[in-house]
VEXDREN-2710 file (C-alpha; in Angstrom, 1 decimal):
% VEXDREN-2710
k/r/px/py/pz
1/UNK/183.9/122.4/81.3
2/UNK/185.3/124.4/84.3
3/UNK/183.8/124.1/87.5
4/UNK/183.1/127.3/88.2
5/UNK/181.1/127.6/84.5
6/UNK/183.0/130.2/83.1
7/UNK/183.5/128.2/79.9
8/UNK/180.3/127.8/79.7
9/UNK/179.3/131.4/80.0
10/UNK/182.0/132.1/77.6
11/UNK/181.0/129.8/74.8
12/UNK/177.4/131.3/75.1
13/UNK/178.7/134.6/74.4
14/UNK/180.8/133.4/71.5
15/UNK/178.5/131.7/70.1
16/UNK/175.7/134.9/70.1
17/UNK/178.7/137.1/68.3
18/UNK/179.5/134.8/65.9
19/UNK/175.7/134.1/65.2
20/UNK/175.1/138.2/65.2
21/UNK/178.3/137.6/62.4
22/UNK/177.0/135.2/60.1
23/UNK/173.5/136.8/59.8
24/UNK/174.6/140.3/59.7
25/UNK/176.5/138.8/56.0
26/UNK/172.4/138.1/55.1
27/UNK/171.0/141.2/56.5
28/UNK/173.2/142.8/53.4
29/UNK/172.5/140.5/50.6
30/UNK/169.9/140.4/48.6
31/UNK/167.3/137.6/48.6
32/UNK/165.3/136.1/45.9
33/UNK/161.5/134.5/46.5
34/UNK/163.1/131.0/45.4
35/UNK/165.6/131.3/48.2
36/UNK/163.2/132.8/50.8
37/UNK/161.9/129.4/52.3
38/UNK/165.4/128.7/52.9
39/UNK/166.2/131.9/54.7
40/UNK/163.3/131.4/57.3
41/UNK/164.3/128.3/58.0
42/UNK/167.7/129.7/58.5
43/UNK/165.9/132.0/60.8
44/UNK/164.5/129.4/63.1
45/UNK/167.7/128.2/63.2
46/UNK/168.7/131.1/64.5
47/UNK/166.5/131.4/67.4
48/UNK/167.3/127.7/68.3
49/UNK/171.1/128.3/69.0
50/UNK/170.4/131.8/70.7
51/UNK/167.9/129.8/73.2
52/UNK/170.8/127.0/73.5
53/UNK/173.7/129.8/74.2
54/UNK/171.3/131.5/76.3
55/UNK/170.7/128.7/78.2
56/UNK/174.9/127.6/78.2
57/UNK/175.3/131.3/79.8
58/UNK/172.3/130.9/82.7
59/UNK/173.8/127.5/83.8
60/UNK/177.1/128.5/83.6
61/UNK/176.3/131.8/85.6
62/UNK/174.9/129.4/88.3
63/UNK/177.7/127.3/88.6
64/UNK/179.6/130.4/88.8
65/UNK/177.7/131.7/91.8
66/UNK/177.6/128.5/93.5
67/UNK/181.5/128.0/93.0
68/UNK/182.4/131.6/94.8
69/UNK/179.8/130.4/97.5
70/UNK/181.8/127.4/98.4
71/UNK/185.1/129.0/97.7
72/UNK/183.8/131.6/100.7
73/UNK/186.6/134.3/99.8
74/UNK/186.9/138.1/100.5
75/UNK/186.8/139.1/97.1
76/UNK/183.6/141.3/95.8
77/UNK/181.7/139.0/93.2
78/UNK/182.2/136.3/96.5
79/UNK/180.4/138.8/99.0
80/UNK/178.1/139.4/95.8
81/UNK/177.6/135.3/96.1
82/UNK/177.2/134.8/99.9
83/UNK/175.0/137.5/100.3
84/UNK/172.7/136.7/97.5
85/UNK/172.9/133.1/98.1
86/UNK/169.4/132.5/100.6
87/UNK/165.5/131.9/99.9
88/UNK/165.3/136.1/100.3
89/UNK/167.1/137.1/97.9
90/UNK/166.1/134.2/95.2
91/UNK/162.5/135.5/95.6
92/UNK/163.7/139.1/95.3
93/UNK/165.8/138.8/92.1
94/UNK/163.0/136.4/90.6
95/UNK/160.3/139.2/91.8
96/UNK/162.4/141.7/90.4
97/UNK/163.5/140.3/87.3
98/UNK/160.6/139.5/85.9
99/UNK/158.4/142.4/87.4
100/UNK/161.1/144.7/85.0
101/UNK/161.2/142.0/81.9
102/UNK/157.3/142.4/81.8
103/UNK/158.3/146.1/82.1
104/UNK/160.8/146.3/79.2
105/UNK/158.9/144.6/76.9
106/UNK/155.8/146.7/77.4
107/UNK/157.9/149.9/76.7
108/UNK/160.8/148.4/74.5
109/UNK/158.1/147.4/71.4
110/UNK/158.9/143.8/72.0
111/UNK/155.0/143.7/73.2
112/UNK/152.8/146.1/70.8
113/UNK/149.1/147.1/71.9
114/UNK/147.7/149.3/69.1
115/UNK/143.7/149.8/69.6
116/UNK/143.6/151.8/66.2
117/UNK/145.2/149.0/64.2
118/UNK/143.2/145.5/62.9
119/UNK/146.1/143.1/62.3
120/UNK/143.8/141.1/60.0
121/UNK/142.5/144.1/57.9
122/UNK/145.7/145.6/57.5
123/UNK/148.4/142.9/57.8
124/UNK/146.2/140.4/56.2
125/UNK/147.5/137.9/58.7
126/UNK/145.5/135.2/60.6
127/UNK/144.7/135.4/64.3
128/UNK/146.5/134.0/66.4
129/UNK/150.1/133.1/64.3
130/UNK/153.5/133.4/64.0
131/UNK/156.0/134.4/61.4
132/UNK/159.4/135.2/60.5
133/UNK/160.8/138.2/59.2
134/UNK/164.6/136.5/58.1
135/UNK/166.0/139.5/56.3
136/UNK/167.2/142.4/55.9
137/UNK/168.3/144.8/58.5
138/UNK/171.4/145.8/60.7
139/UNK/173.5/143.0/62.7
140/UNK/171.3/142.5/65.4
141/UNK/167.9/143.4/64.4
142/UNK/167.3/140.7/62.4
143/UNK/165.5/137.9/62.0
144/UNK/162.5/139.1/63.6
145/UNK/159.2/137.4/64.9
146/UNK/156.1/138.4/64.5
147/UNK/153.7/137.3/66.4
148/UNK/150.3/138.3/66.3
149/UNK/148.4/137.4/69.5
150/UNK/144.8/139.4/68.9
151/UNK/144.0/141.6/66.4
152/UNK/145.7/145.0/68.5
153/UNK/148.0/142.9/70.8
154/UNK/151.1/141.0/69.1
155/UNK/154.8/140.8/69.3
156/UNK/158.2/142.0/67.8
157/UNK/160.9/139.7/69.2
158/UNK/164.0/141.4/67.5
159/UNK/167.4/139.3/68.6
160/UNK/169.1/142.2/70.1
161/UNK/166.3/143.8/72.1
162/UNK/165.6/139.7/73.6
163/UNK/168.9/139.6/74.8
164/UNK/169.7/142.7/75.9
165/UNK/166.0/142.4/78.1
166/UNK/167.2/139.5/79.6
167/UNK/170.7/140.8/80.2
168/UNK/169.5/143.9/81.9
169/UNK/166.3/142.0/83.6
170/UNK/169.2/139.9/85.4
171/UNK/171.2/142.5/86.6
172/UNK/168.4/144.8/88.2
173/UNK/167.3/141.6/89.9
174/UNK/170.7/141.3/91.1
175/UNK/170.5/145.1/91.9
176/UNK/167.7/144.7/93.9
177/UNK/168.6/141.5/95.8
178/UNK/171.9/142.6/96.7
179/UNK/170.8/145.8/98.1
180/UNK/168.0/144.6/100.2
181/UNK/170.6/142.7/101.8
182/UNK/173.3/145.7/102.2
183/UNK/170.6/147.6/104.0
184/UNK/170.2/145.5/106.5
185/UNK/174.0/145.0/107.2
186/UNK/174.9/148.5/106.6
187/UNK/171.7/150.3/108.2
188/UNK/173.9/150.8/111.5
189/UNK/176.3/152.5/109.4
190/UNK/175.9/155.9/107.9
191/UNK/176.6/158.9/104.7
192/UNK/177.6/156.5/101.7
193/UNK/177.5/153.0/102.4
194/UNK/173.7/153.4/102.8
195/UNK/173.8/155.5/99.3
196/UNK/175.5/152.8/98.0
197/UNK/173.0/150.1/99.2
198/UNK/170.4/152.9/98.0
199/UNK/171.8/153.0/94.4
200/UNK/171.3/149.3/93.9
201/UNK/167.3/149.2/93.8
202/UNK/167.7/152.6/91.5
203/UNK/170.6/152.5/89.8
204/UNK/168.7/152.0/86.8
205/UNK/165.7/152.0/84.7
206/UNK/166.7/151.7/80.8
207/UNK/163.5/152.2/79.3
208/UNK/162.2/154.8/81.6
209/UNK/163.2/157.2/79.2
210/UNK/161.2/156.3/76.5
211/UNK/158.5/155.7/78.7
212/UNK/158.3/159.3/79.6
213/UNK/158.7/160.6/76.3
214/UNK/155.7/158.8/74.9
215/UNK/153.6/160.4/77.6
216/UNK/154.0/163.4/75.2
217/UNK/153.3/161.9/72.1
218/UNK/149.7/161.6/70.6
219/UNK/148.3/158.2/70.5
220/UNK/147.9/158.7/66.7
221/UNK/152.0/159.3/66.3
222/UNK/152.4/156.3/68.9
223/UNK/153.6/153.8/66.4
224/UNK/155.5/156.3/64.3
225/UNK/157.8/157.1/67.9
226/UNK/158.0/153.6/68.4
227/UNK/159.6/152.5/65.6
228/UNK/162.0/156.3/65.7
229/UNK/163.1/155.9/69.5
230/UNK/163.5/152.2/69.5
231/UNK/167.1/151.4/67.9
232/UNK/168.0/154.9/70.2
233/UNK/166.9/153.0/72.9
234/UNK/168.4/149.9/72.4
235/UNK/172.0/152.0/72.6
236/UNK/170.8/153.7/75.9
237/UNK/170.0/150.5/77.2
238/UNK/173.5/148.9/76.6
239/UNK/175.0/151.7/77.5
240/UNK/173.6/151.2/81.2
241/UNK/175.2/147.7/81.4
242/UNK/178.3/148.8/82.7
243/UNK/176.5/150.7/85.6
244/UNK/174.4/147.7/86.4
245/UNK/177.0/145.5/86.7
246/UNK/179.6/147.9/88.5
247/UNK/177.1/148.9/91.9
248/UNK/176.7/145.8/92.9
249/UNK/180.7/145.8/93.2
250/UNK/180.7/148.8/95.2
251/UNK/178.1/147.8/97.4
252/UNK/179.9/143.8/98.0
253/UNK/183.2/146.7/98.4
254/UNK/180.8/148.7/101.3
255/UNK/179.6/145.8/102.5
256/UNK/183.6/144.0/103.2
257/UNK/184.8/147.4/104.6
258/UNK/182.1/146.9/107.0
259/UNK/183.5/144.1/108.9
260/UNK/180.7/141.9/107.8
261/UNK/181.4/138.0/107.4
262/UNK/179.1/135.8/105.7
263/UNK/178.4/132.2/107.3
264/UNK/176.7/129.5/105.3
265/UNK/174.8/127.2/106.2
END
């Protein structure tokens, strides 16, 4: 693998897409009960490579950071690097990152509260457990697990909505970190470099939107928006990517036309 782990993140990727691929080929096709043990184990399967790409794509993202730090260029994803590369700004994107994956999955129906429902009753499941749904659906939305924590407090981990909450958890902690550190270098300087630093802690909040629809919706059509808004808000949320990952560029671009140098330790 390449020393600056962009094989790595690479194969991850791959790998997810042609996972999504091969599944989506199930999510069609219909499944007897004889075949349905099979399936589920498929299904764990599943989940196993998507943690192992996952984890391929973190590393390799490290390695990537850590190369552009030692390379100490000009360029923005190396200002991105030097600037984020200190205790600060670790315990910032951690803070951050999880503070808004705890966030998503409150909003994004990966973790359900419903006081009205009894799991037990009505799902005739046992409390606590686990299962997996293994078929069918769009590419992307299955398998699903179902967990069921309590009886009114469980979980819907739906492929998709996992990665894009890390994805998106990763970049607004990179938001954040990155522009804590852009105020302090450009707080002498004025008009748009501080908007730009600005943008970085606000730049985005996917599943506000959802958030602040709901506060108009009776608790007893709660579930029923749930499951309406939450393929809707999947698309928003992907759609914000590009934003997320652009600021920080234009900030590191603010923060190079600013005469700033970065010195490691």
């Amino acid at each position: 693998m390449a020393k600056d782990g962009r094989s790595l993140i690479t194969l991850g990727f791959v790998a997810i897409a042609i996972l999504f691929l091969i599944y989506a080929r199930l999510g069609n096709s219909e499944v007897t009960p004889a075949a349905l043990s099979s399936i589920e184990r498929l299904g764990v399967a599943f989940y196993a490579m998507i943690i192992l790409a996952l984890g391929a794509i973190s590393y390799g993202f490290y390695q990537y950071h850590k190369y552009k730090v030692e390379k100490n260029q000009d360029d923005p994803f190396s200002i991105i690097a030097q600037v984020t590369w200190n205790s600060k700004s670790r315990r910032i994107f951690a803070a951050t990152s999880i503070g808004y994956g705890i966030f998503f999955a409150l909003t994004s129906g990966i973790l359900v509260y419903q006081p009205d429902v009894t799991f037990s009753y009505h799902y005739n499941v046992q409390i606590p457990s686990a299962e997996i749904s293994p078929c069918c659906g769009e590419i992307g939305y299955v398998p699903k697990i179902l967990v069921y924590i309590t009886d009114h407090i469980g979980m819907q981990i739906i492929p998709i909505n996992l990665i894009l909450q890390i994805a998106v958890s990763y970049l607004v902690g990179l938001n954040a970190a990155i522009a804590v550190n852009a105020f302090s270098i450009l707080r002498k300087g004025a008009g748009m470099g501080s908007v730009a630093a600005a943008t970085g802690l606000f730049v985005a909040c996917p599943t506000c939107a959802g958030t602040f629809i709901s506060l108009f919706v009776s608790a007893s059509s709660a579930l029923a928006f749930t499951i309406a808004i939450t393929q809707l808000q999947t698309i928003f949320i992907a759609i914000s990517i590009p934003l997320l990952v652009v600021t920080p560029v234009i900030m590191a671009k603010k923060i190079k036309s600013s005469g700033w140098s970065c010195k490691i330790n």
